[in-house]
C-alpha positions as protocol buffer text, in pm:
chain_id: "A"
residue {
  index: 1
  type: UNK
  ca { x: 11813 y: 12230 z: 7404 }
}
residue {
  index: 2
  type: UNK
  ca { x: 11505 y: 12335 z: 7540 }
}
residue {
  index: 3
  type: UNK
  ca { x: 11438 y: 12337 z: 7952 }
}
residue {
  index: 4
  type: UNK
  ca { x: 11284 y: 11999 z: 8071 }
}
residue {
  index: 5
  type: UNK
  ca { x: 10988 y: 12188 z: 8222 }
}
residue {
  index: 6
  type: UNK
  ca { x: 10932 y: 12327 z: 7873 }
}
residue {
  index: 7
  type: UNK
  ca { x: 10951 y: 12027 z: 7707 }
}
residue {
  index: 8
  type: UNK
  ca { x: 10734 y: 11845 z: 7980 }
}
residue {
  index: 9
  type: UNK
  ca { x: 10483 y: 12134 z: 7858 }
}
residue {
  index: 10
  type: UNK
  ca { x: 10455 y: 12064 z: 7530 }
}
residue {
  index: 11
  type: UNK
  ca { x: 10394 y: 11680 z: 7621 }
}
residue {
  index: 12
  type: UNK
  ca { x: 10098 y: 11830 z: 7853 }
}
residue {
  index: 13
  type: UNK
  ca { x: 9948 y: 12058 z: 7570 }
}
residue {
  index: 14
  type: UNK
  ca { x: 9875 y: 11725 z: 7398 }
}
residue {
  index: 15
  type: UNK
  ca { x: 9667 y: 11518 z: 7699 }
}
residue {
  index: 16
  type: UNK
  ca { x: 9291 y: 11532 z: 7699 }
}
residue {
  index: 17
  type: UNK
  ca { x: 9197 y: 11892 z: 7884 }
}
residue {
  index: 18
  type: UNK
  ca { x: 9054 y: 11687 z: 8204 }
}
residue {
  index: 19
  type: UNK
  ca { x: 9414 y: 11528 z: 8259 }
}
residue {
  index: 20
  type: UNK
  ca { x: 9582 y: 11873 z: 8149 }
}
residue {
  index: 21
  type: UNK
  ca { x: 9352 y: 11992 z: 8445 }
}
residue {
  index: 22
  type: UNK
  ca { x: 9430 y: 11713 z: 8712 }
}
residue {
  index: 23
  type: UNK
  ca { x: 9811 y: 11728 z: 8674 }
}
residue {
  index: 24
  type: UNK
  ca { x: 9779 y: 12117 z: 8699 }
}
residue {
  index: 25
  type: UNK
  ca { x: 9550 y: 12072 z: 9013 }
}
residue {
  index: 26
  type: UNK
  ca { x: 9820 y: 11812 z: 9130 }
}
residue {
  index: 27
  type: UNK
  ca { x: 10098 y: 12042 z: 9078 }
}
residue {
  index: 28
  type: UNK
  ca { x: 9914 y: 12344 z: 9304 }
}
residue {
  index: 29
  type: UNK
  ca { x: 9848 y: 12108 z: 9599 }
}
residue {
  index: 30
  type: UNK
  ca { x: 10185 y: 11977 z: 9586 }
}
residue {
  index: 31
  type: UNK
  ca { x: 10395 y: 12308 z: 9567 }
}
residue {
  index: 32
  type: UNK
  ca { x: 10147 y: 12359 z: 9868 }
}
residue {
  index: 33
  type: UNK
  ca { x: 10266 y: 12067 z: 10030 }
}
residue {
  index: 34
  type: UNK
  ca { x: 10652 y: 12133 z: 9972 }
}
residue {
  index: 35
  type: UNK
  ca { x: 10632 y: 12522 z: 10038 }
}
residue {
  index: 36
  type: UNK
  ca { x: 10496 y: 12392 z: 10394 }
}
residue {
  index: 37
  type: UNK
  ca { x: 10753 y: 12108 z: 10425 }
}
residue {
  index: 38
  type: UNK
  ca { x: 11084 y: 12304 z: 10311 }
}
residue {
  index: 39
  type: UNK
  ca { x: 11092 y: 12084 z: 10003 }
}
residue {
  index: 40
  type: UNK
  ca { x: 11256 y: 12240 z: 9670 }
}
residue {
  index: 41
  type: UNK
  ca { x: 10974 y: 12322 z: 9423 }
}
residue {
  index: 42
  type: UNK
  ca { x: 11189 y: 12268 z: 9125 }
}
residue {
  index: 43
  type: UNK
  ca { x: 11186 y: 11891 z: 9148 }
}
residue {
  index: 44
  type: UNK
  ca { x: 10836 y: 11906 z: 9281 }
}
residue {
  index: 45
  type: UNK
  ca { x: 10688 y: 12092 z: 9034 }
}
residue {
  index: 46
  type: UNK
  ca { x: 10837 y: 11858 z: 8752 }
}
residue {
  index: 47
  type: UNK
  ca { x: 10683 y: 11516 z: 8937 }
}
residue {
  index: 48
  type: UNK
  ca { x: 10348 y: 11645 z: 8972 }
}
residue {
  index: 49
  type: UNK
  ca { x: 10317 y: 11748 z: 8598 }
}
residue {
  index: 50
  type: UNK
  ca { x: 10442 y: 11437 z: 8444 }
}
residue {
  index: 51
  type: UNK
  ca { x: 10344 y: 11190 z: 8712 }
}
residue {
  index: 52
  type: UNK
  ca { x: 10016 y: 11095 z: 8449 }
}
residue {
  index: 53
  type: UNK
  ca { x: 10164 y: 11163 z: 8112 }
}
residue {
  index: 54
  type: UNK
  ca { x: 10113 y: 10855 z: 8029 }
}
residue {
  index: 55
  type: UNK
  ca { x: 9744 y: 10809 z: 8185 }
}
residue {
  index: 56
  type: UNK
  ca { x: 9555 y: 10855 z: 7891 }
}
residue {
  index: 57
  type: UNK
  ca { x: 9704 y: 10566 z: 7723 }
}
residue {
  index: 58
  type: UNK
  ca { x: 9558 y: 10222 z: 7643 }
}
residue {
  index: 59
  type: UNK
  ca { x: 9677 y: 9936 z: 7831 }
}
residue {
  index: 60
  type: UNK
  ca { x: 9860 y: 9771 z: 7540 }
}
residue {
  index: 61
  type: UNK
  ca { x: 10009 y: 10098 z: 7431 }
}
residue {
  index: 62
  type: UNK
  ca { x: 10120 y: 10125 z: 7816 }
}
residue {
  index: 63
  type: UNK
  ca { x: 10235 y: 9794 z: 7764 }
}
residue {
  index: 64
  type: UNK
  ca { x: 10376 y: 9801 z: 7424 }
}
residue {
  index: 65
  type: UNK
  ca { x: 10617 y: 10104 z: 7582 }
}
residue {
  index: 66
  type: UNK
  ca { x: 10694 y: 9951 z: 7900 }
}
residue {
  index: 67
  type: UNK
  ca { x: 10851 y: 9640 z: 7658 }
}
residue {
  index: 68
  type: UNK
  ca { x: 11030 y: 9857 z: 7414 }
}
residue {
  index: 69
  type: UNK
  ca { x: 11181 y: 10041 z: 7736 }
}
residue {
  index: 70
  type: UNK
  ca { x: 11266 y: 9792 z: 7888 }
}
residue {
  index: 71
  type: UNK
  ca { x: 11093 y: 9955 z: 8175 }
}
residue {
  index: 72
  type: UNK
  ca { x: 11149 y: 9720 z: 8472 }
}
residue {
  index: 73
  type: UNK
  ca { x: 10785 y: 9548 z: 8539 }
}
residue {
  index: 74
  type: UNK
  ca { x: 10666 y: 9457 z: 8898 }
}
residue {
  index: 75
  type: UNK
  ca { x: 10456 y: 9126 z: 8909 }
}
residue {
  index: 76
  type: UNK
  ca { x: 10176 y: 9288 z: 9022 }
}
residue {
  index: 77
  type: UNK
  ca { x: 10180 y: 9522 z: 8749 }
}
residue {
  index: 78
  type: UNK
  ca { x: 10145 y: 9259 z: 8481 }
}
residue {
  index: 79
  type: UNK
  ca { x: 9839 y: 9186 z: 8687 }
}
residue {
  index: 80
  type: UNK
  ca { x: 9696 y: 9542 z: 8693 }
}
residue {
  index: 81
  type: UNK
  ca { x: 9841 y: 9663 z: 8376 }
}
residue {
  index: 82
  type: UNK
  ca { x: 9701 y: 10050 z: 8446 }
}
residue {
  index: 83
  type: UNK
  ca { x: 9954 y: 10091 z: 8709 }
}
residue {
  index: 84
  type: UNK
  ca { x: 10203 y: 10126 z: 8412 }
}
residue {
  index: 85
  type: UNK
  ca { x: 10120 y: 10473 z: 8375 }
}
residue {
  index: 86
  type: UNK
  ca { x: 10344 y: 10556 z: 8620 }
}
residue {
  index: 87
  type: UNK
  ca { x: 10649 y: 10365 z: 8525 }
}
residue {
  index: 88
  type: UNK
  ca { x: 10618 y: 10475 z: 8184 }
}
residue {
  index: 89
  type: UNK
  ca { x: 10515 y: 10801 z: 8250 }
}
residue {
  index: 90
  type: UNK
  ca { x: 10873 y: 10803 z: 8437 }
}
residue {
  index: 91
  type: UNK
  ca { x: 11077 y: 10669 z: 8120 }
}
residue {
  index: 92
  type: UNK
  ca { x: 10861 y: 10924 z: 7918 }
}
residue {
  index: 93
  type: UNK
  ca { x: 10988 y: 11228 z: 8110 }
}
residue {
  index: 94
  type: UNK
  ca { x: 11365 y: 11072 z: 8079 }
}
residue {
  index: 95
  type: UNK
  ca { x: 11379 y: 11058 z: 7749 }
}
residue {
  index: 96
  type: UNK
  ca { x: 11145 y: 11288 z: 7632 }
}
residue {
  index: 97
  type: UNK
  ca { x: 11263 y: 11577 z: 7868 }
}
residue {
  index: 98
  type: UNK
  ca { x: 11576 y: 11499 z: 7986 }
}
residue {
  index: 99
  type: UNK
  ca { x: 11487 y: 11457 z: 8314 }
}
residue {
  index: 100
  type: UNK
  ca { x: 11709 y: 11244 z: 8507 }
}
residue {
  index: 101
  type: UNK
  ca { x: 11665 y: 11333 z: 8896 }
}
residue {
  index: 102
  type: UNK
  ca { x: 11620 y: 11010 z: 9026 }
}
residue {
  index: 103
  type: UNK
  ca { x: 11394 y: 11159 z: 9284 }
}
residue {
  index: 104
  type: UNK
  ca { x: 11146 y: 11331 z: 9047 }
}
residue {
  index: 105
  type: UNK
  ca { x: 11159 y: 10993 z: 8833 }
}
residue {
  index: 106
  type: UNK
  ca { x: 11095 y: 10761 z: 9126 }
}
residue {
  index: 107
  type: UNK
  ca { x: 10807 y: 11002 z: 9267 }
}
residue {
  index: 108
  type: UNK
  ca { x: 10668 y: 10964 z: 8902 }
}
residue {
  index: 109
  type: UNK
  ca { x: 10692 y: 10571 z: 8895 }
}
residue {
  index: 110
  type: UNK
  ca { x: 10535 y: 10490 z: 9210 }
}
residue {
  index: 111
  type: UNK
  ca { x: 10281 y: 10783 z: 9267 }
}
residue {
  index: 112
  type: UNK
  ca { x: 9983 y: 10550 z: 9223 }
}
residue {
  index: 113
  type: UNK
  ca { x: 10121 y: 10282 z: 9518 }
}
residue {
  index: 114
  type: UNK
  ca { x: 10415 y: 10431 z: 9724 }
}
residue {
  index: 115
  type: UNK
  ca { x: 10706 y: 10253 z: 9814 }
}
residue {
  index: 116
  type: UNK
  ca { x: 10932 y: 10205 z: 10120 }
}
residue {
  index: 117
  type: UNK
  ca { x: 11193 y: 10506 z: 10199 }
}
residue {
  index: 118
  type: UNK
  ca { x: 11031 y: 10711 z: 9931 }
}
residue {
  index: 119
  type: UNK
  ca { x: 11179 y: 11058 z: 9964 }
}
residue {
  index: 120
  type: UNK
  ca { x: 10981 y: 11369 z: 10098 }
}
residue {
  index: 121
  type: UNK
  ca { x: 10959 y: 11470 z: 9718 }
}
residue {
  index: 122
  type: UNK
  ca { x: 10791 y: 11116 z: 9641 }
}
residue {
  index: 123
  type: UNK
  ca { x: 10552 y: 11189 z: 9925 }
}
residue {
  index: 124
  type: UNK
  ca { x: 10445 y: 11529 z: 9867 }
}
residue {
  index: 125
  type: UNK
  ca { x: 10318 y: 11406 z: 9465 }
}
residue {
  index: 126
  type: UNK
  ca { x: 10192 y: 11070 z: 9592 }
}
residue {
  index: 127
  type: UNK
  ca { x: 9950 y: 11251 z: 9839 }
}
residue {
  index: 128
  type: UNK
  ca { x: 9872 y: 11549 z: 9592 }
}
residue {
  index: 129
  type: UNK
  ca { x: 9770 y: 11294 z: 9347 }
}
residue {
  index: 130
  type: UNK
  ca { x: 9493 y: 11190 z: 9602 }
}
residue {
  index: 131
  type: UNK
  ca { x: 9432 y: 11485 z: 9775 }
}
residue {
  index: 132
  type: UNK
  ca { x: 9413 y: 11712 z: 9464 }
}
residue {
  index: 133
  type: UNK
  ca { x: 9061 y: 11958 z: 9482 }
}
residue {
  index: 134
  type: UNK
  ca { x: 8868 y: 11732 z: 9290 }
}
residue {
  index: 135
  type: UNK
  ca { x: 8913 y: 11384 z: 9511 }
}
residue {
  index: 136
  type: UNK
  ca { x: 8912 y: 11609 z: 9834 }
}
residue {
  index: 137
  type: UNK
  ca { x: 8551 y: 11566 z: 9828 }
}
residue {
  index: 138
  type: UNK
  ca { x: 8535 y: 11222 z: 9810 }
}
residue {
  index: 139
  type: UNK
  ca { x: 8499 y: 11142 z: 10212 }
}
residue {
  index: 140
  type: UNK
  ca { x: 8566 y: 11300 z: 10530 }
}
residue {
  index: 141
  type: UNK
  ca { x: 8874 y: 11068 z: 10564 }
}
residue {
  index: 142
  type: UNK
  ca { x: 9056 y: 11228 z: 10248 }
}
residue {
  index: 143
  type: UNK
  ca { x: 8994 y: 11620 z: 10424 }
}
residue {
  index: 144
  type: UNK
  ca { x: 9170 y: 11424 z: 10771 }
}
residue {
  index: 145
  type: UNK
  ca { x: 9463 y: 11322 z: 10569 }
}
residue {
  index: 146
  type: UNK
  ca { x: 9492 y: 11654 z: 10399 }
}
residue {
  index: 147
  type: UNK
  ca { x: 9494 y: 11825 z: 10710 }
}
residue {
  index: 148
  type: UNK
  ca { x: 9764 y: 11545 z: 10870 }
}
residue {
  index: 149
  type: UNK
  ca { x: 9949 y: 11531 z: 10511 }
}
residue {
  index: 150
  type: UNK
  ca { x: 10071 y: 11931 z: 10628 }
}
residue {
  index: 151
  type: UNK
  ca { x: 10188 y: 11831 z: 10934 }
}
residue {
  index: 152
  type: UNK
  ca { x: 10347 y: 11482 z: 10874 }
}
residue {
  index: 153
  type: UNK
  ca { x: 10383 y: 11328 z: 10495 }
}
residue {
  index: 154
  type: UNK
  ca { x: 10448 y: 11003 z: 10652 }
}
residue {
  index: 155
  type: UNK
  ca { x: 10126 y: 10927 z: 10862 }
}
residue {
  index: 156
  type: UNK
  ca { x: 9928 y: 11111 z: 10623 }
}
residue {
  index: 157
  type: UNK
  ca { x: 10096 y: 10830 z: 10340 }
}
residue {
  index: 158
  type: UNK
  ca { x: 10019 y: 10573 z: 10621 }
}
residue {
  index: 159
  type: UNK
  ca { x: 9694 y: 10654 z: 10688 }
}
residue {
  index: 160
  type: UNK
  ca { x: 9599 y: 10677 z: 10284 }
}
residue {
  index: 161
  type: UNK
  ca { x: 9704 y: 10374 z: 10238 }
}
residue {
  index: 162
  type: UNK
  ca { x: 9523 y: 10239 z: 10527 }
}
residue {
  index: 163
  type: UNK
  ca { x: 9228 y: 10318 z: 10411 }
}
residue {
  index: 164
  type: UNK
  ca { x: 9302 y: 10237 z: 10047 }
}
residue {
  index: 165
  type: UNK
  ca { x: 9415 y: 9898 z: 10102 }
}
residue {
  index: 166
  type: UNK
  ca { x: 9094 y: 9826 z: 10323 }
}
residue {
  index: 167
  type: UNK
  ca { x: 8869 y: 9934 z: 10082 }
}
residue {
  index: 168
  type: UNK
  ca { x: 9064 y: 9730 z: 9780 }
}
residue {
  index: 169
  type: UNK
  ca { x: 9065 y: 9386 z: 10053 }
}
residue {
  index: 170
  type: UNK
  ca { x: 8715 y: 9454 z: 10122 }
}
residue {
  index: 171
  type: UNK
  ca { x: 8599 y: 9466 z: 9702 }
}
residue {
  index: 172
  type: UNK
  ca { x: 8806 y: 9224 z: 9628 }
}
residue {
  index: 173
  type: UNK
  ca { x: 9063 y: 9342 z: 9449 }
}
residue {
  index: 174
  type: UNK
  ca { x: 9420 y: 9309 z: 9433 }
}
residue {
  index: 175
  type: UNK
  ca { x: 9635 y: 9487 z: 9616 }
}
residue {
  index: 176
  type: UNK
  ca { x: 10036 y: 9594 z: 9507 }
}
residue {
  index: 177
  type: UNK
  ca { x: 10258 y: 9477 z: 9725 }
}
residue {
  index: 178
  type: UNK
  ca { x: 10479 y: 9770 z: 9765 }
}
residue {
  index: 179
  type: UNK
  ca { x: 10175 y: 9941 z: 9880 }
}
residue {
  index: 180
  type: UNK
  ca { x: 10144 y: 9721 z: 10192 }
}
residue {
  index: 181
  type: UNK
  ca { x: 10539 y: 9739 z: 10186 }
}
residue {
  index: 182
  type: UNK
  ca { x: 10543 y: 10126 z: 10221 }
}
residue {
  index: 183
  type: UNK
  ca { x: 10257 y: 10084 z: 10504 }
}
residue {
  index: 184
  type: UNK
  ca { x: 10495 y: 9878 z: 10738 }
}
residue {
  index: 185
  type: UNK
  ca { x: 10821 y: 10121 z: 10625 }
}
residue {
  index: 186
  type: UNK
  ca { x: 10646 y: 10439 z: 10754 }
}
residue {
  index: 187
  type: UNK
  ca { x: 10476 y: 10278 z: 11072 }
}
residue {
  index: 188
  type: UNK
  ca { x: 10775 y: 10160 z: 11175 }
}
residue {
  index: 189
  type: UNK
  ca { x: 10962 y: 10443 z: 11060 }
}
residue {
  index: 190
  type: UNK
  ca { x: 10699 y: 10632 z: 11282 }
}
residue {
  index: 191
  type: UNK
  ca { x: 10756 y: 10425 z: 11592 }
}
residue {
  index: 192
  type: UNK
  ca { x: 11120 y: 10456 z: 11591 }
}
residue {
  index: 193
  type: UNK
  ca { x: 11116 y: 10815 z: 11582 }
}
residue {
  index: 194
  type: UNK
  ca { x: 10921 y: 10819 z: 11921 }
}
């Protein structure tokens, strides 16, 4: 039986070169991340490179899987279908590559929205997802919350998705709930740690 990462590999080979590129970009920044916060980069390293495996896919593929799976489907996500990459990129890397750390499968599932009490590991690929070289540049704001992300995952998570949900509110767009959710976990998370 071949080793998950190599199988996980293989699945990567076959992704359009500009995701091949992000997840390997995601991957870097994270083992950054978790080499600075004592976090093993095993586990790490597995999450970052199949958190979009399934990214490339259409919608109705995405949701197509997510049926056949039986992969557990959060409201919102029938309402934003996209945001099924990550639960079926999670299902993908548990069958597919016999992955079955619950941590590297939950960081996978909700790397696009967070969730309350997501582990250190969940935090680390959720921010190296947005703070990969590539969306650095986007603002002044994602170089602050690189720069916090090194010294504290959980007001750097805060204060992405601060600004993320502000910016979705102020377009007009819908916003997941266990985004909002994972803002009031950490803040008060925060504030009892004071």
């Amino acid at each position: 039986m071949n080793n998950p990462l190599v199988q996980l590999r293989e699945l990567i080979l076959k992704l359009p070169i500009g995701l091949q590129q992000h997840l390997e970009r995601v991957r870097n920044t994270a083992l950054e991340l978790a080499s600075i916060h004592e976090i093993p980069f095993a586990p790490v390293e597995l999450a970052a490179l199949g958190h979009d495996i399934a990214r490339s896919y259409q919608i109705t593929k995405l949701v197509d899987l997510a049926q056949e799976w039986q992969v557990d489907i959060h409201p919102a996500e029938n309402e934003i279908p996209l945001l099924l990459h990550g639960p079926v990129s999670a299902e993908m890397l548990r069958l597919q590559c016999n992955i079955d750390d619950p941590q590297v499968l939950e960081a996978v599932r909700w790397h696009s929205t967070s969730i309350p009490g997501m582990s250190p590991l969940g935090l680390v690929v959720f921010l190296a997802d947005k703070l990969e070289p590539h969306k650095l540049n986007r603002s002044a704001r994602h170089k602050k919350i690189a720069q916090t992300a090194k010294g504290n995952l959980e007001q750097a998570t805060i204060d992405y998705l601060s600004m993320e949900i502000r910016s979705l509110v102020n377009n007009g767009r819908l916003v997941h709930p266990k985004s909002i959710e994972a803002r009031n976990y950490f803040i008060n998370l925060i504030a009892k740690q004071k």
